[in-house]
C-alpha positions as a Markdown table, in Angstrom:
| # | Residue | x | y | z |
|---|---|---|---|---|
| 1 | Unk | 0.0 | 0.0 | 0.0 |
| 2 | Unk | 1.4 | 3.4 | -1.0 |
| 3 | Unk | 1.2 | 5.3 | 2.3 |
| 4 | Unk | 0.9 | 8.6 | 0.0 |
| 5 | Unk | -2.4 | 7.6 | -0.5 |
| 6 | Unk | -3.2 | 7.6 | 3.6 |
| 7 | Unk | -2.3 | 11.0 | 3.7 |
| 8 | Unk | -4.2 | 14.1 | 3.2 |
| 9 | Unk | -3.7 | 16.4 | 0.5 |
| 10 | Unk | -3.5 | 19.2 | 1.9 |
| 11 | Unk | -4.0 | 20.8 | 5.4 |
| 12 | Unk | -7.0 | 23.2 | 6.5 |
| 13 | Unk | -5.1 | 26.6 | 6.9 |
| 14 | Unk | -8.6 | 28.5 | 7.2 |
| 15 | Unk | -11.5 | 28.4 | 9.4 |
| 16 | Unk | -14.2 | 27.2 | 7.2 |
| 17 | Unk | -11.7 | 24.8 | 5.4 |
| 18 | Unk | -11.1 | 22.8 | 8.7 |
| 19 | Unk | -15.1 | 23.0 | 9.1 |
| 20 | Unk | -15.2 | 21.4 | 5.8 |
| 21 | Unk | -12.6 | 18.7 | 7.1 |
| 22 | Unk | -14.9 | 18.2 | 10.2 |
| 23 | Unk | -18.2 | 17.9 | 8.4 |
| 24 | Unk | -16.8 | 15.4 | 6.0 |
| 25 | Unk | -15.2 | 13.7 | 8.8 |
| 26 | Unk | -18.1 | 13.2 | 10.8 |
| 27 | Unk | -19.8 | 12.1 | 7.3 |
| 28 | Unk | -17.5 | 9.7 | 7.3 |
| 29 | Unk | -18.1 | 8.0 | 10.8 |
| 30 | Unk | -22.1 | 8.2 | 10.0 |
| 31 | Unk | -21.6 | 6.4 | 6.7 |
| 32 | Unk | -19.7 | 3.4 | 8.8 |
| 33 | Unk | -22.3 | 3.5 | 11.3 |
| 34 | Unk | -25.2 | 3.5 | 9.4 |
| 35 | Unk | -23.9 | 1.2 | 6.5 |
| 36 | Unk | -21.0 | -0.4 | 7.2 |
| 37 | Unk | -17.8 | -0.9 | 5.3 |
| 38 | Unk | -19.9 | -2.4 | 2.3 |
| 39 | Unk | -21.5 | 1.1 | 2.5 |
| 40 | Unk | -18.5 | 3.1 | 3.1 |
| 41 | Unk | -18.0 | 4.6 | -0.1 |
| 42 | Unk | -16.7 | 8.3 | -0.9 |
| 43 | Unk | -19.6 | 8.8 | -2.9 |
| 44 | Unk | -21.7 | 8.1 | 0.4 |
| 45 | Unk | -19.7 | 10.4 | 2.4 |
| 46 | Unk | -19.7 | 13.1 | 0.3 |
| 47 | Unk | -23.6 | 12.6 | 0.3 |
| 48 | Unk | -23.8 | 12.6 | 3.8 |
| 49 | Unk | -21.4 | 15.7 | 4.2 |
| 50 | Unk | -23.2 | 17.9 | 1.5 |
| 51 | Unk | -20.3 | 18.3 | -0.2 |
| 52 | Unk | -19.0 | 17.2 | -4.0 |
| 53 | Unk | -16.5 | 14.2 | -4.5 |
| 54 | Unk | -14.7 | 16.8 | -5.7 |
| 55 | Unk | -14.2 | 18.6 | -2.9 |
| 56 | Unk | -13.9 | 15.8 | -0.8 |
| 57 | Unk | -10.7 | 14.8 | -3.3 |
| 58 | Unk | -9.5 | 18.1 | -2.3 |
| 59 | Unk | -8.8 | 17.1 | 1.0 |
| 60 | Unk | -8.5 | 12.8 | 0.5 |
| 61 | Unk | -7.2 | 11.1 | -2.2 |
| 62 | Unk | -9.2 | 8.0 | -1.3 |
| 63 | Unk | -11.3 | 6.1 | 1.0 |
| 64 | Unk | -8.3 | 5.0 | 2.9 |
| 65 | Unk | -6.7 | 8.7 | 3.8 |
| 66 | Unk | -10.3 | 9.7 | 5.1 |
| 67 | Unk | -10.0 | 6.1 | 7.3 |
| 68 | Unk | -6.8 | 6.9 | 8.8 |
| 69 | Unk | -8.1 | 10.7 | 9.6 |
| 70 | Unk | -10.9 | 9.5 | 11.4 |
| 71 | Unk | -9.2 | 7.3 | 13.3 |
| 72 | Unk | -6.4 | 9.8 | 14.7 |
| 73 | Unk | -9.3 | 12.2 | 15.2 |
| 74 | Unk | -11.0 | 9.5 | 17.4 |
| 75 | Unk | -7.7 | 8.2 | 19.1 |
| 76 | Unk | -7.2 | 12.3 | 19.8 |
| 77 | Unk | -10.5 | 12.2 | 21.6 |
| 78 | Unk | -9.6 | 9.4 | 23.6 |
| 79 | Unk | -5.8 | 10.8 | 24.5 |
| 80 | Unk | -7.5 | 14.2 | 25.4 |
| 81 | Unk | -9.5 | 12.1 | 27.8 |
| 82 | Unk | -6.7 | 10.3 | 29.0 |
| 83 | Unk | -4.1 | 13.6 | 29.7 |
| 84 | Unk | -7.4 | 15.4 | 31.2 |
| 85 | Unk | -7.0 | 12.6 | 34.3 |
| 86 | Unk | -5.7 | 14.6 | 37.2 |
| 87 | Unk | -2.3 | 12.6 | 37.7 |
| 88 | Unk | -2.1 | 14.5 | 41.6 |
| 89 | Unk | -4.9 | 12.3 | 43.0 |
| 90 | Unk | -5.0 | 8.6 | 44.7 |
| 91 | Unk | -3.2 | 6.3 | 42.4 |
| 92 | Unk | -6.5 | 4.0 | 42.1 |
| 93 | Unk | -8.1 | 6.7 | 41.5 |
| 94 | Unk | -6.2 | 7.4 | 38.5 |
| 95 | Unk | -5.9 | 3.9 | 37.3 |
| 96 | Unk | -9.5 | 4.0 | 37.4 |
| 97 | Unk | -9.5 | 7.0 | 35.0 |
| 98 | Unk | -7.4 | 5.7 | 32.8 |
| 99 | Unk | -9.9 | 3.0 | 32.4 |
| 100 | Unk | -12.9 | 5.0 | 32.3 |
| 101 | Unk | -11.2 | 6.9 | 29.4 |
| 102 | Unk | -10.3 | 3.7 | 27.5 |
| 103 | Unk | -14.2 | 2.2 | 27.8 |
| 104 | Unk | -15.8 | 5.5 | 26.9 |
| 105 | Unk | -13.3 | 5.6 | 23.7 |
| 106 | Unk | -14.8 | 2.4 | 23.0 |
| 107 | Unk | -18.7 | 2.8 | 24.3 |
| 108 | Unk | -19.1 | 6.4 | 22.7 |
| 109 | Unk | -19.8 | 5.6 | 19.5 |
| 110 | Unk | -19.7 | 1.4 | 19.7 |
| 111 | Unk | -20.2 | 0.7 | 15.9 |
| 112 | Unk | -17.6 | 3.5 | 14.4 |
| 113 | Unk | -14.9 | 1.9 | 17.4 |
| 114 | Unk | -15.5 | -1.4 | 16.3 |
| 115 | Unk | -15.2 | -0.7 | 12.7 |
| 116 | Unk | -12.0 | 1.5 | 12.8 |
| 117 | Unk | -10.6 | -1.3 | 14.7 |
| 118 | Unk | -11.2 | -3.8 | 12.1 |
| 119 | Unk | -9.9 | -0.9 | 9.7 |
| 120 | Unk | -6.4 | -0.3 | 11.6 |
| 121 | Unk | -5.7 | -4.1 | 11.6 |
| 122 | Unk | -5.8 | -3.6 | 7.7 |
| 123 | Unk | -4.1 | -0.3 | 7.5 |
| 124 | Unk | -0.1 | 0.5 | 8.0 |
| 125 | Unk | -0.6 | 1.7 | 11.1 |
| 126 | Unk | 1.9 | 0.8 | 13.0 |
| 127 | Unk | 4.7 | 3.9 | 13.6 |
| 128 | Unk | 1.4 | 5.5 | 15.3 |
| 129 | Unk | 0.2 | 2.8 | 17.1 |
| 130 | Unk | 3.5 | 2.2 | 18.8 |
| 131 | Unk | 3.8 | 6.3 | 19.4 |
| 132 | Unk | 0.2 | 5.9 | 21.2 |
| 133 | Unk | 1.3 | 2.7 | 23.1 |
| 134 | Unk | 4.3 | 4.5 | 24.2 |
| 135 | Unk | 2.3 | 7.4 | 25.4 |
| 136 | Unk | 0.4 | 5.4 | 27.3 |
| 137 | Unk | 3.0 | 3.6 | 28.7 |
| 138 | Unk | 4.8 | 6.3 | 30.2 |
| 139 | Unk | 1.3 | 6.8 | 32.2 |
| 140 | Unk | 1.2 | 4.0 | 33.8 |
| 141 | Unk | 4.9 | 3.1 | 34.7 |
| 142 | Unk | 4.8 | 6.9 | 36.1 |
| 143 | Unk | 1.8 | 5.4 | 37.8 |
| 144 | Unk | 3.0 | 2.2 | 39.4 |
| 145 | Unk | 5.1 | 3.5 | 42.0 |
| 146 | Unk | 1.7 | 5.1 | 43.6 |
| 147 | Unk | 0.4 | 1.9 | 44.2 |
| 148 | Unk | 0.8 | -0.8 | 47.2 |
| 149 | Unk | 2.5 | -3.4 | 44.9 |
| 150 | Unk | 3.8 | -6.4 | 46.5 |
| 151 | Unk | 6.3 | -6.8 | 43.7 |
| 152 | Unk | 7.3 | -3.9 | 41.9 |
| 153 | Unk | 10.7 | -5.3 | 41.0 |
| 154 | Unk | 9.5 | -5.2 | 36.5 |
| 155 | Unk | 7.4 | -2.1 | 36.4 |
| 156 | Unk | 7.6 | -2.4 | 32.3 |
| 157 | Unk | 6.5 | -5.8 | 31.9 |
| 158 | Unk | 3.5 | -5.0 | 34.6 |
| 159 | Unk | 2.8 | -2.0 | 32.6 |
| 160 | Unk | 2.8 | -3.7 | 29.3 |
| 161 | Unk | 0.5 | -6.4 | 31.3 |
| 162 | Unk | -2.1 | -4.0 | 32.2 |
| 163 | Unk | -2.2 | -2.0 | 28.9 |
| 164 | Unk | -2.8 | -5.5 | 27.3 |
| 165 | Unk | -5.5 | -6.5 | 30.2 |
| 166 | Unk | -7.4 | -2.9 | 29.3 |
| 167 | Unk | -6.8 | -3.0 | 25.4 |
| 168 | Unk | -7.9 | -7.1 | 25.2 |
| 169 | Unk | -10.8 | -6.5 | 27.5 |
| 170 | Unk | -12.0 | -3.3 | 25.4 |
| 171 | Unk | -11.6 | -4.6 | 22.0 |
| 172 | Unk | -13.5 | -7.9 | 23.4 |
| 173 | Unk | -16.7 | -6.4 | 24.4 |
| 174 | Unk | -16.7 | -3.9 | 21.2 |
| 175 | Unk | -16.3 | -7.1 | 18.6 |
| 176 | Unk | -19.3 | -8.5 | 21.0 |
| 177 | Unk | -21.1 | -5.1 | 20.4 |
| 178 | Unk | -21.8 | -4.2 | 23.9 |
| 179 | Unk | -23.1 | -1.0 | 24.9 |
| 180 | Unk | -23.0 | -0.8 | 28.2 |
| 181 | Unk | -20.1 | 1.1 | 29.1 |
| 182 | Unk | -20.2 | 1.0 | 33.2 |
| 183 | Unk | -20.4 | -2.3 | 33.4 |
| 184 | Unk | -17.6 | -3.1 | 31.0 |
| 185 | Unk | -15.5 | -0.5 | 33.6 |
| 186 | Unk | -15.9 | -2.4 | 36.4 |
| 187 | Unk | -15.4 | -6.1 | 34.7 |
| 188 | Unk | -11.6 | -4.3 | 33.8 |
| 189 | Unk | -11.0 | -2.5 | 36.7 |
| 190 | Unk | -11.9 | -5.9 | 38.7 |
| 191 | Unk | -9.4 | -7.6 | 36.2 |
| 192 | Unk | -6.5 | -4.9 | 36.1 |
| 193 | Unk | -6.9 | -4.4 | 40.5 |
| 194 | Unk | -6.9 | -8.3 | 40.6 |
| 195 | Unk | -4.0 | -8.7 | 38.2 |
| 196 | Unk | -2.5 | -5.8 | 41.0 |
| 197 | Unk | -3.4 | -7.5 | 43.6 |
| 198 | Unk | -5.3 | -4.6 | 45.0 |
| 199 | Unk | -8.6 | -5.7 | 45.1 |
C-alpha cells in the first residue's frame, strides 16, 4: 500500500476549510455506522457531508486517507480524555481514569470503534500505534510506584500487562457489540486491580 495515498492532501489553513474537514469527517463515521464498510463509499460520504466528490478529493485522495483521519481524530478524543486525568490524585483513582477513558473511547460511538478497529488491523498503522502505546506507557509506569505493589521489581513488563489486560478487555466487548459502558469498567478495573493485587 502506497502510504501517500493515507495521507491528506493538503491541510486546512482556514476556518471554514477545517469546518469542511470536520463535516466530511463526521460524514465519514455516519456512513460506517449506518452502512458499514460495504456502504462506506466516498460517494456516500460526500452525500452525507453535503459536499461534491470533488471537494472531498480536495482534501483525501481516497477512501483510505479519510480512514486513517478518522481514526487519529478519534484516538485524539480518547488521548485528550486520557491527559485530562488529574495525575495528583490517589493512584486508584487514577488507574480507574485511565480505564474509564479507554471504555468510553470504546462505548461512545460502539459501531464506528468497532469498525475503525477492524480498519487499523488492515491499514499500515503501526509507527502510530506504537507512538500511542508508548504514550500510554509512560502513564502508567509513572503510575505504578503510587500503588501498594507487592512486587514492583519489573514495572515495564507489569505495565505492558495492564495496557494488554485494558486493550484485550476493550476490544472484546466492542467485537461482541456491547453497549454498556459501566459495566464493562468495572469487569476491567476488577481484572487490572486483581492482576495488582489490589482488590
Amino acid at each position: 500500500m502506497d502510504l501517500k495515498t493515507l495521507k491528506p492532501r493538503k491541510r486546512p489553513v482556514q476556518a471554514r476549510s477545517a469546518e469542511m474537514v470536520g463535516v466530511i469527517l463526521e460524514a465519514a463515521a455516519r456512513v460506517l455506522e449506518q452502512k458499514g464498510l460495504e456502504g462506506y463509499t466516498t460517494n456516500a460520504v460526500a452525500a452525507i457531508a453535503g459536499v461534491s466528490v470533488g471537494s472531498l478529493y480536495q482534501y483525501f485522495p481516497g477512501k483510505d486517507a479519510l480512514t486513517v483521519a478518522l481514526i487519529h481524530r478519534e484516538t485524539a478524543m480518547l488521548m485528550h480524555d486520557v491527559l485530562a486525568i488529574d495525575m495528583q490524585q490517589e493512584g486508584r483513582v487514577v488507574l480507574r481514569g485511565l480505564i474509564a477513558a479507554c471504555t468510553m473511547h470504546q462505548m461512545r460511538r460502539p459501531i464506528l470503534a468497532r469498525l475503525l478497529d477492524f480498519e487499523e488491523e488492515r491499514l499500515p498503522l503501526r509507527q502510530r500505534d506504537e507512538v500511542i502505546t508508548a504514550d500510554l506507557m509512560e502513564i502508567v509506569q509513572a503510575l505504578l510506584p503510587r500503588l501498594p505493589l507487592a512486587d514492583f521489581e519489573t514495572p515495564h513488563v507489569i505495565a505492558v500487562d495492564i495496557l494488554a489486560i485494558i486493550r484485550g478487555m476493550v476490544d472484546a466487548a466492542g467485537e461482541r457489540g456491547e453497549s454498556d459502558r459501566r459495566r464493562l469498567e468495572e469487569r476491567v478495573c476488577r481484572a487490572v486491580f486483581g492482576y495488582l493485587d489490589l482488590s
